[in-house]
Short mmCIF file of the C-alpha atoms (twelve columns), coordinates in Angstrom:
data_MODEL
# 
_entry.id   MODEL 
# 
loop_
_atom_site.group_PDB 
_atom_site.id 
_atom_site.type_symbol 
_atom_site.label_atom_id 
_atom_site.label_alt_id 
_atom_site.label_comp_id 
_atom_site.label_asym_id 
_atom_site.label_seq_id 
_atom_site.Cartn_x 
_atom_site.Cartn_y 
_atom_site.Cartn_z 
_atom_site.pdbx_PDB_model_num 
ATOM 1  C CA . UNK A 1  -9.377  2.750   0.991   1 
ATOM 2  C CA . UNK A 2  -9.633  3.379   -2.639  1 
ATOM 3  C CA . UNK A 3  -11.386 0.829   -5.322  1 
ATOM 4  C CA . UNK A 4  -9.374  -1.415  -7.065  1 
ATOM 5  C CA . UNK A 5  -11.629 -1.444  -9.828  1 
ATOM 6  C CA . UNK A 6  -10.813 1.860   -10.892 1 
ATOM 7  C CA . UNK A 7  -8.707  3.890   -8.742  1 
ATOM 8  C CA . UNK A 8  -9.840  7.413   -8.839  1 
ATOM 9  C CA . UNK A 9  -6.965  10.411  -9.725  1 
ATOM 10 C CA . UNK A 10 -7.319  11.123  -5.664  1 
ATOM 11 C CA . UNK A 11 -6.918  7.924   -4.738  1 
ATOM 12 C CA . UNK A 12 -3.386  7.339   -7.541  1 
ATOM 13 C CA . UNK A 13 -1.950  10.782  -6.112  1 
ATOM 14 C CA . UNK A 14 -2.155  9.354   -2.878  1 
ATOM 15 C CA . UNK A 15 -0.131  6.322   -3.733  1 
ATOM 16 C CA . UNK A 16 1.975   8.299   -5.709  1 
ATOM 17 C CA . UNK A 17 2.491   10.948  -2.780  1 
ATOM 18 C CA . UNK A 18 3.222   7.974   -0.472  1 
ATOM 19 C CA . UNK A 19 5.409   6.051   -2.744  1 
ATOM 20 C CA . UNK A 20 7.591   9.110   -3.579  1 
ATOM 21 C CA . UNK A 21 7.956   9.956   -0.139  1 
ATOM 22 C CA . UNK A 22 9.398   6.271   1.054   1 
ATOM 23 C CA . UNK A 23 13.085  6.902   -0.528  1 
ATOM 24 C CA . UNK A 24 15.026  4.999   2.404   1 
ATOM 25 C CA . UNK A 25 14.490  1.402   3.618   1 
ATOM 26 C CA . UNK A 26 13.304  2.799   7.054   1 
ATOM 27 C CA . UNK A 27 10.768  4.968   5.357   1 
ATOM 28 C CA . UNK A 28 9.802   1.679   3.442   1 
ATOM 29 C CA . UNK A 29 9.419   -0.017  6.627   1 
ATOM 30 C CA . UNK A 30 7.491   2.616   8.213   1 
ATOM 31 C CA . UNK A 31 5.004   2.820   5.622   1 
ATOM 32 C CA . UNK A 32 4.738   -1.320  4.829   1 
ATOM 33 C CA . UNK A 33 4.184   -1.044  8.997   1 
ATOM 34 C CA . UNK A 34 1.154   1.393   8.721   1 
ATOM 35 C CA . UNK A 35 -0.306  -0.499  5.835   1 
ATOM 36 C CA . UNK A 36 -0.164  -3.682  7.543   1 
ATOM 37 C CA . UNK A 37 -1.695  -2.060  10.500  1 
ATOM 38 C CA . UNK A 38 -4.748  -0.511  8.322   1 
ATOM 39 C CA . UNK A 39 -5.135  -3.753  6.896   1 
ATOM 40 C CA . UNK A 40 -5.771  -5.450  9.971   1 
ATOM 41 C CA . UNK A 41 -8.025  -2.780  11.587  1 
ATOM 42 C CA . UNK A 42 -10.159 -3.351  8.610   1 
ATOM 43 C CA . UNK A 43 -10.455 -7.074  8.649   1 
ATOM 44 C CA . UNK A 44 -12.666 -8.454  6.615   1 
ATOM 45 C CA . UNK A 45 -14.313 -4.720  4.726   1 
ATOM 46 C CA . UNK A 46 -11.344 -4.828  2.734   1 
ATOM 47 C CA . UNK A 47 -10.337 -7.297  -0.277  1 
ATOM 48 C CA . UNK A 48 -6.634  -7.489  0.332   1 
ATOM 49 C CA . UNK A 49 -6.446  -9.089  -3.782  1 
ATOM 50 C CA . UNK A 50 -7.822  -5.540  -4.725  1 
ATOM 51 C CA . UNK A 51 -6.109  -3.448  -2.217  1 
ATOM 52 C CA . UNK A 52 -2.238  -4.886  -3.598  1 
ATOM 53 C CA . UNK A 53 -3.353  -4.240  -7.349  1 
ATOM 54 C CA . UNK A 54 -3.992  -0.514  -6.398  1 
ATOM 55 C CA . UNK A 55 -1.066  0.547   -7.137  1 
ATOM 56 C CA . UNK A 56 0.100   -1.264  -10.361 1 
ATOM 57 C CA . UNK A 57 -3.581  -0.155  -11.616 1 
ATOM 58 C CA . UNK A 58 -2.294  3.480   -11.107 1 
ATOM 59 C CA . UNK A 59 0.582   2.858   -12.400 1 
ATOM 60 C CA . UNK A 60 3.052   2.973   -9.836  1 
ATOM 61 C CA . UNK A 61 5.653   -0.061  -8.078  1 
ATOM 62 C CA . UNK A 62 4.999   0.922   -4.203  1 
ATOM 63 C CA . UNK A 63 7.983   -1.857  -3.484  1 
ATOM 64 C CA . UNK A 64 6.090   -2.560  -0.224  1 
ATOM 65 C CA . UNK A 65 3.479   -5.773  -0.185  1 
ATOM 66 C CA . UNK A 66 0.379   -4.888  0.851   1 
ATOM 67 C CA . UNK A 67 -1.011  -7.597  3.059   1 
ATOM 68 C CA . UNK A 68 -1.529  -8.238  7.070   1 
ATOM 69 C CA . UNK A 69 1.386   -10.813 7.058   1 
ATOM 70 C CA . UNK A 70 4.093   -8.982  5.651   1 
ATOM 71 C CA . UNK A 71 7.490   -9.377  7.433   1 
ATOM 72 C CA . UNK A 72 8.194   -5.041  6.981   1 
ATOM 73 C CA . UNK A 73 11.397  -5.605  8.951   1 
ATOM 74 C CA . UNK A 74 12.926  -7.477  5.094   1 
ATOM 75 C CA . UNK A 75 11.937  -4.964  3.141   1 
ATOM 76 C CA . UNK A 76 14.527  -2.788  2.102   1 
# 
């Protein structure tokens, strides 16, 4: 997973790439599903503060929470 500190440019295209790609509320649900499912195979390596202020800190609104509770089936 990429640093929250300072993304790199691979690690923003990547969110960018992904975000872009999520146009429908299914593929929003798909991809909030994966995340949560990453999250929780990482457990505890992964600060879940830094990993949700990835992608404001590359600039981009994913419009998917990033955390290992997130009801995916209300996003939209």
């Amino acid at each position: 997973m990429c640093s929250a500190a300072s993304p790199s440019a691979a690690c923003c295209s990547g969110v960018r790439s992904l975000n872009s790609r999520a146009s429908s509320a299914a593929d929003r649900q798909a991809t909030c599903n994966c995340l949560k499912s990453m999250t929780g195979r990482l457990g505890g390596g992964v600060s879940m503060a830094n990993a949700a202020n990835i992608p404001g800190k590359c600039g981009v609104s994913v419009g998917v929470p990033i955390s290992p509770t997130v009801d995916c089936t209300k996003i939209n």
